[in-house]
Phi, psi and omega in degrees: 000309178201204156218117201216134190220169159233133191241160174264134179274104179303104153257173183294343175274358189110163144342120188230132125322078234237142182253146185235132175266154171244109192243073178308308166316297174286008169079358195239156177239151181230123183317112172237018149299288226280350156265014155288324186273336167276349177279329189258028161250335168259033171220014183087014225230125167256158207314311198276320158303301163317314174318313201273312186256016155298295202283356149315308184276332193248085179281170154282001191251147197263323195278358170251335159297317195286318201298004166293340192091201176262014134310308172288338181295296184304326196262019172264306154332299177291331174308293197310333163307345184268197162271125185198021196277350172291350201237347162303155209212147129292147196284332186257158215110318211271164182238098178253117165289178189297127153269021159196138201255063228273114184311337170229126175235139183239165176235141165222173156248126200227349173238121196297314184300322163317304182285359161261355188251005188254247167337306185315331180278004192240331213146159189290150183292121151339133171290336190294332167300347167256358168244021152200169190265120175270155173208153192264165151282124182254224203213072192279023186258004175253013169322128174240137184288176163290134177093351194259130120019104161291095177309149270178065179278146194328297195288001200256132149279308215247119139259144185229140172254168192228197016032347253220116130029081170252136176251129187247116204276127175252007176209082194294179194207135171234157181036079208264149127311166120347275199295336169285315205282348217252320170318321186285346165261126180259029161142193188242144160241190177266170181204116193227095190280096178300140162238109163272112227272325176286316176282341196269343156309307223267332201272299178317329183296354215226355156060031180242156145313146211290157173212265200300344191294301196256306245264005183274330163192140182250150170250149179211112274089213335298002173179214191229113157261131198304146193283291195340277210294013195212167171281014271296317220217053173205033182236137161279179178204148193203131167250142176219106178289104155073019188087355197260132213252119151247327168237166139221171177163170211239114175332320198278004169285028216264115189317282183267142185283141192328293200289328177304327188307295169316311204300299190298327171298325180280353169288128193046045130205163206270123151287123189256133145338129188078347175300168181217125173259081211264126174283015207084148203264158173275162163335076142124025180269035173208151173292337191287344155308308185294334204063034206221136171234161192281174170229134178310133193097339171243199191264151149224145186227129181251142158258128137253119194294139184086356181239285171161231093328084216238134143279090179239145147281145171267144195268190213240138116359130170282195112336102135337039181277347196213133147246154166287137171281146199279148171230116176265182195210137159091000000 
């Protein structure tokens, strides 16, 4: 159906959050509050009325559009179908968010080559990852947009990129099939789980899921192509340091197929309109395969095909300020 992100609007009123259809070939994005709102304004609708139900069907929020249903789809579908060259933005410029802000975010492992060259190198692989898709809970309020500066943590050595798959879900659900689950998504992004690698070393010995490791940033994006237009498990992925190709690899290498994923999160809990599913890193789509780590200043770029590019710079290492003092027992 599209591709759809979110930019940020600077206006006289403060920051705005703006939801977009994105028409990469023509370079261009189209505002689609404001061309909803100027569409129920030529039908006659005053200005102050178009307003309000422009910003209903077009929130700043992507996980509260979704959660319209086809209502939202649709009334997306009609834009785009119109006259929509007044709600057009050039593409480049823009200050681009995360394009979706999902009230739950999850990670998974989900491609076996990753999981034999990452654990597999320790030792034989748990049975448990071929019998069921395991996953962590992340942190979606550190979520990063396309283009935004990668915070840097105090404690980190080792920095790392991911690779990775984001699935956004357009339909909840509980105790779902596969084939029902495979219905709930509603399209793809880019998904890039920054890892310090050191810490998640040393916090992982403690047999809980990663936190400090991961939760300081995911970059996710520049945006979302609707599952109708894409292949799920036909995409290349390419990763790039500094311009330099360090990984590639291929969607269809994925252990659990995308709707298993889904299907299995939602047993005995409600899957929300808006959530985000990280597939896991691909085969050899992280340095920590590679034996190679990032540095401060540099870009990094994930490509997927049918999706686009997503694009961070890495920040500067923080400050130290406070450790916990160690506490023993016995």
């Amino acid at each position: 159906m599209a591709k759809l992100g979110r930019v940020l609007d600077v206006g006289p009123d403060g920051p705005t959050a703006r939801l977009v259809a994105v028409l990469p070939h023509e370079k261009l994005v189209v505002d689609l509050a404001r061309a909803e709102r100027l569409r129920l304004e030529r039908r006659g609708a005053s200005p102050s009325a178009a307003l309000r139900m422009a910003q209903a069907l077009f929130p700043g929020s992507m996980a509260q559009a979704l959660a319209l249903g086809e209502i939202f789809l649709e009334a997306v579908e009609r834009v785009l179908a119109g006259p929509y060259a007044d709600s057009a933005l050039p593409i480049e410029g823009l200050h681009w968010l995360p394009p979706i802000d999902p009230p739950v975010m999850r990670d998974c492992l989900a491609f076996e080559e990753h999981l034999k060259n990452t654990l597999g190198r320790l030792g034989p692989i748990p049975d448990i990852y071929y019998q069921i898709p395991i996953y962590y809970k992340g942190n979606p309020t550190t979520l990063l947009g396309h283009e935004a500066e990668v915070p840097w943590p105090a404690r980190c050595q080792e920095m790392d990129f991911e690779l990775e798959l984001g699935f956004v879900i357009g339909k909840g659900g509980k105790d779902l099939t596969p084939d029902q689950a495979k219905g709930c998504i509603f399209g793809i992004t880019i998904f890039n789980d920054f890892s310090a690698r050191d810490i998640q070393r040393q916090e992982m010995t403690g047999m809980l899921g990663p936190a400090k490791g991961k939760d300081f940033a995911t970059a996710v994006g520049p945006w979302i192509t609707t599952a109708d237009e894409i292949d799920l498990l036909d995409l290349q992925m390419v990763a790039r340091v500094n311009g330099e190709e360090w990984s590639r690899g291929h969607s269809g290498s994925i252990m659990w197929r995308p709707e298993e994923l889904v299907a299995y999160i939602s047993q005995d809990e409600l899957l929300q309109p808006g959530e985000l599913i990280g597939s896991g890193t691909v085969g050899l789509g992280c340095g920590l395969e590679l034996g190679r780590f990032l540095k401060p200043g540099d870009v990094v770029e994930l490509e997927v095909e049918g999706v686009g590019i997503l694009r961070n710079r890495m920040g500067r290492p923080g400050q130290v300020i406070w450790q916990p003092p160690p506490r023993r027992t016995g």
